[in-house]
C-alpha positions as CSV (number, residue, x, y, z in Angstrom):
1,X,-15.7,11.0,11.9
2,X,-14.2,11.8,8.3
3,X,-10.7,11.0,6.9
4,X,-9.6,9.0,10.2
5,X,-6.0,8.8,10.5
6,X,-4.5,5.4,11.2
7,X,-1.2,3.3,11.8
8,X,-0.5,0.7,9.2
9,X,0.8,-2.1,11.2
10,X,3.7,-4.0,8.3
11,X,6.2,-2.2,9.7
12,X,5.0,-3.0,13.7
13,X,4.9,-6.8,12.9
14,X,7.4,-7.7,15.7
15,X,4.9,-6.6,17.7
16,X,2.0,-8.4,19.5
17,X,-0.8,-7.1,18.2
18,X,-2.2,-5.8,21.0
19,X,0.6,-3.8,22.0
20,X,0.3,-1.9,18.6
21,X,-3.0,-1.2,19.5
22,X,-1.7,0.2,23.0
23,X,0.7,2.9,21.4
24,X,-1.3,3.7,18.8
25,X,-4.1,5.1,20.7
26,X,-1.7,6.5,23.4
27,X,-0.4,8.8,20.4
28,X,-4.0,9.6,19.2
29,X,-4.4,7.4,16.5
30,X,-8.1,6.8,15.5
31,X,-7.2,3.3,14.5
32,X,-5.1,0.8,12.3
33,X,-4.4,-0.4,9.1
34,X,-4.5,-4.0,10.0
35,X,-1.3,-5.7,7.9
36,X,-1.9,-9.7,8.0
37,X,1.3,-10.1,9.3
38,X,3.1,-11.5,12.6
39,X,-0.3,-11.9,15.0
40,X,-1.8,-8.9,13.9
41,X,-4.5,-10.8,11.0
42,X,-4.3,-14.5,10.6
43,X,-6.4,-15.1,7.2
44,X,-6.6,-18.8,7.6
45,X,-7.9,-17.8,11.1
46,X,-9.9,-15.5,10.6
47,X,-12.0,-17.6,8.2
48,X,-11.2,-21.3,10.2
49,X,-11.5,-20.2,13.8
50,X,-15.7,-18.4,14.5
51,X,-14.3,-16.7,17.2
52,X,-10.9,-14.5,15.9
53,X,-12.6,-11.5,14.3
54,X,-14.8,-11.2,16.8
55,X,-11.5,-11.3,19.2
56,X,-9.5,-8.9,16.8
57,X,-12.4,-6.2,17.0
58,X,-12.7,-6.7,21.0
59,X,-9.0,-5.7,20.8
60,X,-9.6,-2.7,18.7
61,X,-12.4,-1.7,20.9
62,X,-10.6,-1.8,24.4
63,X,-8.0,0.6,23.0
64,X,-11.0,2.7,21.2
65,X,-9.5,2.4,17.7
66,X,-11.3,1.3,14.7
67,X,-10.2,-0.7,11.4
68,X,-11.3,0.7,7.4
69,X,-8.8,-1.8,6.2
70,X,-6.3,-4.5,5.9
71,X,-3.1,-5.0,4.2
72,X,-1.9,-8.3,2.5
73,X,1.5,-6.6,0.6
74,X,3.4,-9.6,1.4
75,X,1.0,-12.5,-0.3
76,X,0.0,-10.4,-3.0
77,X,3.8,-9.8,-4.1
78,X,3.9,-14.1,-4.6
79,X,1.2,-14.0,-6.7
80,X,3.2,-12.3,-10.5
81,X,6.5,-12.7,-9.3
82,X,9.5,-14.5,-11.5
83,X,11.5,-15.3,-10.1
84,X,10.0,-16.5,-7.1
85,X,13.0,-17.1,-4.4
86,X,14.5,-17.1,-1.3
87,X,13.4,-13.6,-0.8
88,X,9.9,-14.8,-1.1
89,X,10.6,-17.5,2.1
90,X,12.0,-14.8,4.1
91,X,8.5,-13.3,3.7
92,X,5.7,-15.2,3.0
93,X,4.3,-17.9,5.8
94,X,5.2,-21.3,5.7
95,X,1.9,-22.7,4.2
96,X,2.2,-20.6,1.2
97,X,5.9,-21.2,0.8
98,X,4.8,-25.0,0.8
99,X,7.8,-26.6,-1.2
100,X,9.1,-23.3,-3.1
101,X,7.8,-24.7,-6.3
102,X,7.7,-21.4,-8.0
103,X,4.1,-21.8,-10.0
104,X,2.8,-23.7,-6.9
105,X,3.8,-20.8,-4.8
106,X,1.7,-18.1,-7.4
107,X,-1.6,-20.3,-6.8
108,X,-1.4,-20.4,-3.3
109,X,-0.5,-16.7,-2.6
110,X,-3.6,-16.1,-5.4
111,X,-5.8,-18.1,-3.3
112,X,-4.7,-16.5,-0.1
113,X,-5.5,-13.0,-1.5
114,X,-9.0,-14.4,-2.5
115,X,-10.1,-15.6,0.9
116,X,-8.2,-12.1,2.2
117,X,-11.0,-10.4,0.6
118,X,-13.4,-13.0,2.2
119,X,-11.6,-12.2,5.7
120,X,-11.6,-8.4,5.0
121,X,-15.8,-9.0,4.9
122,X,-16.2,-11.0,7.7
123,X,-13.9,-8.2,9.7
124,X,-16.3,-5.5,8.2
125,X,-14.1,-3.6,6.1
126,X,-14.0,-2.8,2.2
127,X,-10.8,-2.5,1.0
128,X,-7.5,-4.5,1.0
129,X,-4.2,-3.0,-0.1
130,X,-1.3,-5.1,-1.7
131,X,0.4,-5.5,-4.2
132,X,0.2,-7.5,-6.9
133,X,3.7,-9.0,-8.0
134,X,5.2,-8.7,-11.4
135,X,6.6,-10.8,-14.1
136,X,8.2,-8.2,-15.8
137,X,9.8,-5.8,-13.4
138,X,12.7,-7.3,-13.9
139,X,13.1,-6.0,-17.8
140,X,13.1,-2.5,-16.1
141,X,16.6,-0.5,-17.4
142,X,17.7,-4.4,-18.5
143,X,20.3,-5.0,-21.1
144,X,19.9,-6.5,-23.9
145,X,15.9,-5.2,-23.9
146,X,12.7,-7.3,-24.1
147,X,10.7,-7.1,-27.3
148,X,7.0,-5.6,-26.8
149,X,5.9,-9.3,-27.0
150,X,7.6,-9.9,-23.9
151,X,5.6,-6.6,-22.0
152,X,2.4,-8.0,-23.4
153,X,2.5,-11.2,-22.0
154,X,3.6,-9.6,-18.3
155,X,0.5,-7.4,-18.7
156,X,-1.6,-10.4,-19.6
157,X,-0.3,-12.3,-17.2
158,X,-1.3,-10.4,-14.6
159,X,-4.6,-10.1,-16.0
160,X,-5.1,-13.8,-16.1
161,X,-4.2,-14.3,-12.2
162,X,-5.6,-11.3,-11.0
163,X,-9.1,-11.4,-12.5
164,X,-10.7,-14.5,-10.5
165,X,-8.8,-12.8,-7.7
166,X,-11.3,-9.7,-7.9
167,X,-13.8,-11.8,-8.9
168,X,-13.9,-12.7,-5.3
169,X,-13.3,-9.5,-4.5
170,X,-16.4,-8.6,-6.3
171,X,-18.7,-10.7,-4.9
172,X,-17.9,-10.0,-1.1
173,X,-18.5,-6.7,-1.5
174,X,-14.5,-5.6,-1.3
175,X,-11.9,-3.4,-3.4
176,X,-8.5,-3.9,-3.1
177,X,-6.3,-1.4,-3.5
178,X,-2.7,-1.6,-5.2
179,X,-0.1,0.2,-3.9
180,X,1.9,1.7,-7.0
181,X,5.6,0.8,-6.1
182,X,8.9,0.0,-7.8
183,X,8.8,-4.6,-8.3
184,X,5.1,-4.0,-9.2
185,X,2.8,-4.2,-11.8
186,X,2.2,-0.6,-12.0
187,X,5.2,1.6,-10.1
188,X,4.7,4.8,-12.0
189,X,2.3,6.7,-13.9
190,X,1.9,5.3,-17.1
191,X,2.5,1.6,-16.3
192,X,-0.8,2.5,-14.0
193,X,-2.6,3.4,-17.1
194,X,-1.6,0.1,-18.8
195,X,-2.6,-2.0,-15.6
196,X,-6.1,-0.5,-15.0
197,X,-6.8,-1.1,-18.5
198,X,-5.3,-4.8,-18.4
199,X,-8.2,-5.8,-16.4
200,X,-10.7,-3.9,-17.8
201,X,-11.0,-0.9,-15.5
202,X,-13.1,-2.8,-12.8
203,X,-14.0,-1.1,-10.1
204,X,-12.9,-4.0,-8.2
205,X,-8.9,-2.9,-8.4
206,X,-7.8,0.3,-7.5
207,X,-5.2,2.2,-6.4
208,X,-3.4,3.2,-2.5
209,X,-2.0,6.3,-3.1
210,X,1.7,6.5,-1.2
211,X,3.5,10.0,-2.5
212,X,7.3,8.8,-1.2
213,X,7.2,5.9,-4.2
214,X,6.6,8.8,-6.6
215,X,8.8,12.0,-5.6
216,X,12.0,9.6,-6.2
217,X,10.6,8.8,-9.5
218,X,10.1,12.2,-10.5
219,X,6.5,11.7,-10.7
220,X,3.9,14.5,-9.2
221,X,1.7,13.0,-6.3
222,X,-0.5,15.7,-6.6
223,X,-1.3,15.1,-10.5
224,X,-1.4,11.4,-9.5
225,X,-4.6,11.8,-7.4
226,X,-6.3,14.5,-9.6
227,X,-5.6,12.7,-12.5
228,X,-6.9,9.2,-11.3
229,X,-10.0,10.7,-8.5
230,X,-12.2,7.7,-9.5
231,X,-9.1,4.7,-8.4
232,X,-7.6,6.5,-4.7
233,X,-9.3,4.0,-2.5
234,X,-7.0,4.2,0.3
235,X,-4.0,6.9,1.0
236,X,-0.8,5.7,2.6
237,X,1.4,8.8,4.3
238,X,5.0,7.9,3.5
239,X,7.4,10.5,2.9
240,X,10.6,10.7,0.8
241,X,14.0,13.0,1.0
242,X,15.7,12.9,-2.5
243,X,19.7,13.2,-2.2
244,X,20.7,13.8,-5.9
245,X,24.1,15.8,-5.9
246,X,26.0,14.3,-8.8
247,X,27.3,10.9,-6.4
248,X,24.1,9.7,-4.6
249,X,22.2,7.7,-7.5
250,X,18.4,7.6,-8.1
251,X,19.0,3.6,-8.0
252,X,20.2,3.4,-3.9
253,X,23.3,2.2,-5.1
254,X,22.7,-1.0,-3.4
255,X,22.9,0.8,0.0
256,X,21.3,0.2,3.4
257,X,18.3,2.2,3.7
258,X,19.7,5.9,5.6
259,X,23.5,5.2,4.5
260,X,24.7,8.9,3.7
261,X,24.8,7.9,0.2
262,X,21.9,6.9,-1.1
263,X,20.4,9.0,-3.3
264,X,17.1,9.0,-1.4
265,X,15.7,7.6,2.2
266,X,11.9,7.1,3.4
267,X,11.8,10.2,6.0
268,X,9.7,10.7,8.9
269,X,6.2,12.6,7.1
270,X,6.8,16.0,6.5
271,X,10.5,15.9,6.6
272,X,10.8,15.2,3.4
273,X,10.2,16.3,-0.5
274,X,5.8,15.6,-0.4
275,X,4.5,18.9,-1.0
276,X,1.8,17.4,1.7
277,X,-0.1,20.6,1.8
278,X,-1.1,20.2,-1.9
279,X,-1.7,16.8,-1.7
280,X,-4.4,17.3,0.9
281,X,-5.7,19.8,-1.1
282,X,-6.1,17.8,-4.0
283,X,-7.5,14.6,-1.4
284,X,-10.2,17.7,-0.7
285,X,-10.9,18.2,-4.5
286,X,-11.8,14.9,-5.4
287,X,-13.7,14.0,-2.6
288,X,-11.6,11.6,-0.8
289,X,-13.2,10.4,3.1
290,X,-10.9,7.3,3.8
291,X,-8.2,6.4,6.3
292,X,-5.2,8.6,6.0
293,X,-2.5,5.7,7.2
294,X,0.9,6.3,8.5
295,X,3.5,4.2,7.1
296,X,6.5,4.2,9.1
297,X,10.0,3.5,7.1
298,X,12.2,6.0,8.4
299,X,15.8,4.1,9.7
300,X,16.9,7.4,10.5
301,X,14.4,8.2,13.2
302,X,13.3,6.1,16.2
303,X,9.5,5.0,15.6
304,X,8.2,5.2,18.7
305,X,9.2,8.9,17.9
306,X,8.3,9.2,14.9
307,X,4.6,7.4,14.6
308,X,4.0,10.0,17.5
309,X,4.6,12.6,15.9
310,X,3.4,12.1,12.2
311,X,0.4,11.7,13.7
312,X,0.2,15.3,15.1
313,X,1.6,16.6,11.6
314,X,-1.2,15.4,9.4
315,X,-3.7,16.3,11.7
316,X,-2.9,19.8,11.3
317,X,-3.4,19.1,7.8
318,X,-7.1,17.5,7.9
319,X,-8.6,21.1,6.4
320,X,-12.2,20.8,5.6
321,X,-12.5,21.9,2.0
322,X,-13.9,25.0,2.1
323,X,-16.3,26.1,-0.3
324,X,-17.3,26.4,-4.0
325,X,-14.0,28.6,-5.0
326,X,-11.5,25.9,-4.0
327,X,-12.8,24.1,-7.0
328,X,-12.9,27.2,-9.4
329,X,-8.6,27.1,-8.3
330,X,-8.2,23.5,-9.5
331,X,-10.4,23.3,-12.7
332,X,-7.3,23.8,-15.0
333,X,-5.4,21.3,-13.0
334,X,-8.4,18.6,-13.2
């Protein structure tokens, strides 16, 4: 089976896990993208307990889906962030929490994402996705500006806590892939660039590629895959409507997400601005055989609607590449 399409789970956390796993195959999914969140993956379990992987896969397997990867977004946010607040208790379980000591907070969340990798082995798979947090995300459009100084040390920082992180990662046999995202470390094209080279290029820390973070930004998803072929380790299917007509802002405005208006909304996949065809094309061009995952944000459609029917749309869009030419009409672009 190539390019299996799966459910990421984040948004089905309310859900027992095995329930998840029901739907997901009743709508023909060929399997998940595990999020360690509500029951779905325990990390502490999964390394404490000799019989919960073992449990997790049986689950899988009665449902006939399959797992290429977990997701740790949650954790992995804790471990760059300043400040590190309430919001961060809403999310993040009680034993990382702790006290809400903000630098005891980091550690933990950094030693959760470790023994994630560790987890991710022991289930059989080789990539996480997360993010990674930021210390300077919130410079972005501030007034008065940061000096340069101030950038440096966010990048380095990152660096610094990140680095025995993939050490781990390394040494498992794992890759974690970081979702590029506004509140992260890298959320657009060139602060990717600065990231990968902040820790060295390693092959240990790549990238999830998830177009609807992009198209907002003005960014071209398509560039973004051809441009870095060697970092898509896992591809996210997220779609984005933009809304700009002189009153909707680019910033949300501080409205609910699907309030008339914002100046964008996460859509159901292929409602939206993605030029998906293209995107699959240039997934073809590079190579890419990995989960296509269905990430389900759309307020304005009921999910047990929409997951059904992404599905169906991206399966019609699993084209085999084709031959030699189909190169020949990207060279310029690559």
């Amino acid at each position: 089976m190539t390019r299996p399409i799966t459910l990421f789970t984040g948004q089905w956390a309310d859900l027992p896990f095995e329930e998840v796993c029901r739907l997901a195959s009743e709508w023909g999914y060929d399997g998940l993208e595990i999020a360690c969140s509500g029951d779905h993956f325990e990390v502490d379990r999964a390394l404490a307990e000799d019989d919960y992987v073992q449990g997790r896969l049986d689950i899988l397997a009665r449902h006939g889906l399959k797992v290429w990867t977990i997701s740790n977004h949650l954790v992995g946010q804790a471990v760059c962030d300043d400040p590190i607040d309430h919001r961060h208790q809403n999310i993040l379980p009680a034993r990382i929490w702790g006290d809400g000591e903000p630098e005891g907070v980091r550690q933990r969340a950094a030693a959760e994402m470790a023994d994630t990798a560790r987890a991710a082995a022991k289930l059989g798979v080789d990539t996480v996705v997360g993010f990674t947090g930021s210390k300077i995300w919130k410079y972005v459009a501030m007034f008065p500006p940061v000096s340069q100084e101030v950038i440096d040390d966010g990048y380095q920082d990152f660096a610094d806590r990140w680095n025995p992180i993939l050490d781990v990662f390394d040494e498992v046999g794992v890759r974690f892939a970081h979702e590029v995202h506004p509140s992260e470390i890298a959320y657009d094209y060139w602060t990717t660039e600065r990231t990968l080279e902040a820790v060295g290029r390693r092959p240990a820390f790549g990238l999830n590629w998830d177009p609807s973070h992009f198209v907002w930004q003005d960014l071209d998803p398509v560039g973004f895959i051809l441009d870095f072929a060697d970092r898509i380790y896992h591809v996210d299917c997220k779609d984005t409507k933009k809304r700009f007509d002189g009153r909707n802002g680019r910033l949300g405005s501080h409205l609910a997400w699907a309030h008339a208006r914002r100046g964008w909304d996460f859509v159901s996949t292929g409602h939206g601005d993605v030029n998906w065809e293209e995107s699959f094309r240039a997934l073809n061009h590079i190579g890419y055989q990995g989960p296509i995952s269905v990430e389900w944000e759309d307020a304005g459609m009921d999910r047990l609607r929409g997951a059904a029917e992404a599905v169906g749309f991206i399966r019609g869009l699993l084209f085999d590449k084709p031959n030699a030419a189909f190169d020949a009409a990207f060279s310029s672009k690559s």
